[in-house]
C-alpha positions as CSV (number, residue, x, y, z in Angstrom):
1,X,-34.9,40.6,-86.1
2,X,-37.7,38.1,-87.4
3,X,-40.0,39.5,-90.2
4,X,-42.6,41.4,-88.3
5,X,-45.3,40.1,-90.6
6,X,-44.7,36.6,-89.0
7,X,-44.8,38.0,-85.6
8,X,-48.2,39.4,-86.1
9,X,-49.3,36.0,-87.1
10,X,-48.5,34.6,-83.9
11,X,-49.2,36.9,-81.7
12,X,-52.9,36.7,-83.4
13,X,-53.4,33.7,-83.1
14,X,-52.8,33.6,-79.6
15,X,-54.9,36.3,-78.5
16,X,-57.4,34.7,-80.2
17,X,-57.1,31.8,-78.5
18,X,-56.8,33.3,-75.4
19,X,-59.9,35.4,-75.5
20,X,-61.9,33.8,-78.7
21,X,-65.5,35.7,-77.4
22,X,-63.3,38.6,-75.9
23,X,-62.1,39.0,-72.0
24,X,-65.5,38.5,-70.2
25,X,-63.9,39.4,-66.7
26,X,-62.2,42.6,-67.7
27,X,-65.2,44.0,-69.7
28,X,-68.0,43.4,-66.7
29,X,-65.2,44.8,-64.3
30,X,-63.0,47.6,-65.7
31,X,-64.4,50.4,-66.5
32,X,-64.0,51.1,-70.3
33,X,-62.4,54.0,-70.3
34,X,-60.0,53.4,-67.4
35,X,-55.9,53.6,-68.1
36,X,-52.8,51.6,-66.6
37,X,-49.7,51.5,-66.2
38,X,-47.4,48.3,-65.9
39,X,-44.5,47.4,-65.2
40,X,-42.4,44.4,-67.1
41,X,-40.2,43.2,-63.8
42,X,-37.6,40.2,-63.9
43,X,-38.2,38.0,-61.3
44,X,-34.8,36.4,-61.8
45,X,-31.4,37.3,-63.5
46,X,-31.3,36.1,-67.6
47,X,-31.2,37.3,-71.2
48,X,-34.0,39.3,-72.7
49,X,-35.8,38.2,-75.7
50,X,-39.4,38.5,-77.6
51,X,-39.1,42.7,-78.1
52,X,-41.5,42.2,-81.4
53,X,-43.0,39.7,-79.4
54,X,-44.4,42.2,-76.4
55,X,-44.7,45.2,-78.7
56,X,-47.2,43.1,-81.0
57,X,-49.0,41.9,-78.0
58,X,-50.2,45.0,-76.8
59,X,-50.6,46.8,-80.0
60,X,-52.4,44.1,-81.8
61,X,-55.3,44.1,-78.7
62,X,-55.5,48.2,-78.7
63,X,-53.4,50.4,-80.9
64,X,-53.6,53.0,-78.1
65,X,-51.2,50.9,-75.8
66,X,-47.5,51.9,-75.7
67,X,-44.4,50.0,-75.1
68,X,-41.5,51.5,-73.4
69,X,-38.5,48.9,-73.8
70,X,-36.1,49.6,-71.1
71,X,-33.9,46.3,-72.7
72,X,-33.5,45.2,-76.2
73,X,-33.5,41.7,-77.6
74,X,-29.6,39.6,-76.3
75,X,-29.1,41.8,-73.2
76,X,-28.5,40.9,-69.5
77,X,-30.7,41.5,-66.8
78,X,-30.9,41.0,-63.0
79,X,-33.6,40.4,-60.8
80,X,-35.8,43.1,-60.2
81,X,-35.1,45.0,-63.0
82,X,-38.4,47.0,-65.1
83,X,-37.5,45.5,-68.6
84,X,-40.6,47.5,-70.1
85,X,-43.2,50.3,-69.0
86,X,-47.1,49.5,-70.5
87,X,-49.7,51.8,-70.6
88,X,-52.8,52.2,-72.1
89,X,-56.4,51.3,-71.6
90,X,-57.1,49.2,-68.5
91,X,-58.7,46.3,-70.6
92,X,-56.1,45.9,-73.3
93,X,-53.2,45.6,-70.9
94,X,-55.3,42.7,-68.9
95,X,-56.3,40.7,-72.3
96,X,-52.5,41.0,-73.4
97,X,-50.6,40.5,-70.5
98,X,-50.4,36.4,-70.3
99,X,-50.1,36.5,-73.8
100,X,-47.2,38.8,-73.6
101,X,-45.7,36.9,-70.5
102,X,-46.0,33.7,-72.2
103,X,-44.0,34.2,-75.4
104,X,-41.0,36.4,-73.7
105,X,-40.6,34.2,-70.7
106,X,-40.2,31.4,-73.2
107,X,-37.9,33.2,-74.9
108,X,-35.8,34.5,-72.4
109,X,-35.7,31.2,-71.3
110,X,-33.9,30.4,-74.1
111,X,-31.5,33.4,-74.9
112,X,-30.5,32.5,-71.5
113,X,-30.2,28.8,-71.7
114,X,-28.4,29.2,-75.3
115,X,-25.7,32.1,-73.0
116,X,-24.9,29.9,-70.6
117,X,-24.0,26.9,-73.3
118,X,-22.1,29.6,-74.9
119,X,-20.2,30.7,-72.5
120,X,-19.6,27.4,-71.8
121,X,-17.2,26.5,-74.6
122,X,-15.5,29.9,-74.9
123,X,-12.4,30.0,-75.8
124,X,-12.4,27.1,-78.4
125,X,-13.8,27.0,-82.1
126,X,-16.8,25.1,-81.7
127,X,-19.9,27.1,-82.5
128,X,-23.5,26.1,-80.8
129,X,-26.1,26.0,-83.1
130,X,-29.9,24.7,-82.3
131,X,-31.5,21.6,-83.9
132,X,-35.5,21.1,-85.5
133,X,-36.7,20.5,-81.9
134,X,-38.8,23.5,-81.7
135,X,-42.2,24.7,-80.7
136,X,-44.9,23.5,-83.5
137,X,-45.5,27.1,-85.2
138,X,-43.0,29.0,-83.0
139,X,-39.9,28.4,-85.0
140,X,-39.0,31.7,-86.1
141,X,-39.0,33.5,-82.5
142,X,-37.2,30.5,-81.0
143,X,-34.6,30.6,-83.4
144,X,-34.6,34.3,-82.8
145,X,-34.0,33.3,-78.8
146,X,-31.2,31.2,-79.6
147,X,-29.2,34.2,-81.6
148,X,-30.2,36.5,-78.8
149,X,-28.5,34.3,-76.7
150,X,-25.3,34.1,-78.5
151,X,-26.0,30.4,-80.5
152,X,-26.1,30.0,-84.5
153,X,-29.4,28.5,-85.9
154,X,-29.1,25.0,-88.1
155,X,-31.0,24.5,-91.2
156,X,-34.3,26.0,-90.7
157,X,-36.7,23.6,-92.3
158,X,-36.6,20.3,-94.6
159,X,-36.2,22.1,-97.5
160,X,-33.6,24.5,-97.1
161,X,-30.2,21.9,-96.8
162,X,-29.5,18.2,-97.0
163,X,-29.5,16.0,-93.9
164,X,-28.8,12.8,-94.7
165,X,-29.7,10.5,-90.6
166,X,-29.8,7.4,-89.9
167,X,-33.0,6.4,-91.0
168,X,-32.3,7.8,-94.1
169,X,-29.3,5.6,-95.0
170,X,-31.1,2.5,-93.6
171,X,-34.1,2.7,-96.1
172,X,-31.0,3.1,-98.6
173,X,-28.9,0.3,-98.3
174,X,-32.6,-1.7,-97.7
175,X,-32.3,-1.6,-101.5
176,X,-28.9,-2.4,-101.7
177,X,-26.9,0.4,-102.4
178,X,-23.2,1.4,-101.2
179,X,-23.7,4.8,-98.8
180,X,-21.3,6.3,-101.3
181,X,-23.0,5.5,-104.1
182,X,-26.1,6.6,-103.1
183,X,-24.9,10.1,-101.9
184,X,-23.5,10.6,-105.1
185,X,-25.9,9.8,-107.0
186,X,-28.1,12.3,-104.7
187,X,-25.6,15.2,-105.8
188,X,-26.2,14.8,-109.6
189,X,-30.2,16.3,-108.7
190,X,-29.2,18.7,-106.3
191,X,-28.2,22.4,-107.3
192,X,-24.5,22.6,-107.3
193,X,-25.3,25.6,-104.0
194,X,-27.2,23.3,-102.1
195,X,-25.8,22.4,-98.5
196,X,-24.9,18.6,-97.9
197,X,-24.7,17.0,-94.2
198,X,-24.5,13.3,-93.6
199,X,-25.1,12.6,-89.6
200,X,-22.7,8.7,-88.9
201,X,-23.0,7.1,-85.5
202,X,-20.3,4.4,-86.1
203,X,-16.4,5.3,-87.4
204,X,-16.5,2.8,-90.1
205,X,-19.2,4.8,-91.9
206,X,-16.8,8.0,-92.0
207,X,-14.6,7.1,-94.5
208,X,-17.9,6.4,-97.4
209,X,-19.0,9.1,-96.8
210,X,-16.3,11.5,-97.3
211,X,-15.9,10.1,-100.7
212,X,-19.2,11.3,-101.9
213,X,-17.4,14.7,-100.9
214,X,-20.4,16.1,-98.3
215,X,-19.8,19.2,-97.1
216,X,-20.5,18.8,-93.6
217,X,-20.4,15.2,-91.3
218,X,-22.2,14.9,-88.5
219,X,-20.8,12.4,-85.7
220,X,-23.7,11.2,-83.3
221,X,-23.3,10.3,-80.0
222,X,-19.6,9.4,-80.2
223,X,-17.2,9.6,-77.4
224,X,-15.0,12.1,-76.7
225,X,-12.3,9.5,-77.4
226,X,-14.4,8.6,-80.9
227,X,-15.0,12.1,-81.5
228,X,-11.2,12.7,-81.9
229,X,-10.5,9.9,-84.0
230,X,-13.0,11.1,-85.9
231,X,-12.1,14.2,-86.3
232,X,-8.3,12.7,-87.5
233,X,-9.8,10.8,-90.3
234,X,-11.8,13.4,-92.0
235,X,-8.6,15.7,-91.8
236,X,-10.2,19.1,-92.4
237,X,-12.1,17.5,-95.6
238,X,-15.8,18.2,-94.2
239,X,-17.0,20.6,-91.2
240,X,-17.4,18.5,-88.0
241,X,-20.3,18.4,-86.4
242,X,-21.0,16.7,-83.0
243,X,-24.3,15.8,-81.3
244,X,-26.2,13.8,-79.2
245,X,-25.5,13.7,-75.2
246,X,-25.0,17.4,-75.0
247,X,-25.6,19.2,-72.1
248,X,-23.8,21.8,-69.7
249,X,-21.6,19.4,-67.8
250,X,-20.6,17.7,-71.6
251,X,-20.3,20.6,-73.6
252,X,-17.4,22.2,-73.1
253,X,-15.5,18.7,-73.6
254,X,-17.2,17.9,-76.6
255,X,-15.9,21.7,-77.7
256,X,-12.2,20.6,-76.5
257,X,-11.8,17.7,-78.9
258,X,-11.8,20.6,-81.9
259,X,-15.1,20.3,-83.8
260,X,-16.8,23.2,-85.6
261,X,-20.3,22.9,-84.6
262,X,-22.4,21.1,-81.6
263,X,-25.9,20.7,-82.6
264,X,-28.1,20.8,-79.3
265,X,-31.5,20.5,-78.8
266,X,-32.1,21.1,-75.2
267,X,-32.0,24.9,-76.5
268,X,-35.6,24.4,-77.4
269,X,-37.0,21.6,-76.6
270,X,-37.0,21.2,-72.8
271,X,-36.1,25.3,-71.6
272,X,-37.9,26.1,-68.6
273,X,-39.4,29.8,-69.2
274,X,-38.1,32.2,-67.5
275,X,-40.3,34.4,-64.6
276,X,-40.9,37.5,-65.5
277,X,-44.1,39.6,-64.1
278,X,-46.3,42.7,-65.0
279,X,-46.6,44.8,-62.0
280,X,-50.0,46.8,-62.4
281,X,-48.9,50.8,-61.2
């Protein structure tokens, strides 16, 4: 569950984008003191998520709104089912609703999409996990989605681990520098707890960087075949990660080669939302 705080945040700030002078068609329509009931309906099978999401919605625009969750947060649905019963005054439902709509379609969409990678590679070790490609602002509930749907979430931000890329180790040896020597002399001004990954996209940089002793290699965009052999020289002495090319026709062969962890962005970065209505009583 993300820290309700944060929620509020978010869900402010897009009600307030939404309706910056308030909801001009509601207030010279509705009445002001008239009450509704809606219905939350699935307009297609999926996995809920966005719980805090909906509640906040609706109590942020009128306290005297109430939710009634008939599904919580990593749950199955099917089409046609009432995920949630909303009443409360007329007006606050209609300023909330696409507000409310658009954050838990979203994600659903991706506790769905992160299921069905899941599901995908059961039955081996490799765990899914979700990359930086999020929403602009929206971090925290997509990551959220993705653990509603089963996945593990990466390093949440730039300063929370070490990721050594590409671009990194370019500017690096720009100035002349072994790889291994510059990852080790990174270590001696880190805190001995901090988290070390170094992302390689050719084998012959494998071997350098093990012997900075990382904690955690990242092979990009290898083959299955080069994923292997990768996987045979590091010999258990860093966790394995794979990405790059993943989707749900690669996955599950990526997962049979045996590494730990498949980084993929497509969690987040290009879900489609899923359809969900609010059926006015």
């Amino acid at each position: 569950m993300s820290d309700q705080r944060s929620i509020d945040k978010l869900v402010e700030t897009a009600l307030n984008e939404d309706a910056p002078w308030g909801d001009i068609t509601s207030n010279n329509l509705v009445p002001a003191a008239a009450l509704s009931r809606a219905h939350l309906v699935a307009r297609e099978p999926g996995m809920f998520s966005g719980t805090q999401l909906l509640e906040a919605a609706f109590r942020l625009v009128d306290p005297q709104t109430r939710v009634e969750l008939h599904i919580s947060d990593g749950e199955a649905f099917e089409r046609g089912a009432i995920l949630a019963i909303i009443t409360g005054p007329s007006r606050a439902l209609l300023r909330a609703e696409r507000i409310a709509l658009n954050f838990t379609q979203r994600m659903s969409g991706i506790a769905t999409q992160t299921a069905r990678y899941v599901e995908a590679v059961k039955g081996t070790k490799a765990r899914i996990v979700d990359t930086r490609k999020t929403t602009p602002g929206l971090r925290i509930v997509e990551r959220q989605a993705v653990r509603d749907g089963g996945g593990h979430n990466h390093r949440t931000s730039l300063s929370d681990a070490v990721m050594v890329k590409d671009n990194h180790l370019v500017a690096v040896l720009a100035q002349g520098m072994t790889i291994t020597e510059a990852l080790t002399q990174m270590k001696t001004r880190l805190p001995h707890t901090t988290h070390i990954e170094v992302e390689v996209d050719r084998i012959d940089q494998i071997e350098p960087v093990l012997a900075a002793g990382i904690h955690t290699i990242m092979l990009d965009n290898f083959t299955n075949e080069d994923l292997k052999e990768g996987l045979r020289i590091i010999g258990g002495r860093a966790i394995v990660e794979a990405s790059g090319g993943v989707n749900l026709d690669t996955v599950a062969d990526i997962a049979r080669t045996g590494v730990d962890v498949i980084s993929v962005g497509a969690l987040t970065h290009s879900v489609r939302a899923l359809d969900l209505g609010l059926d006015f009583e």
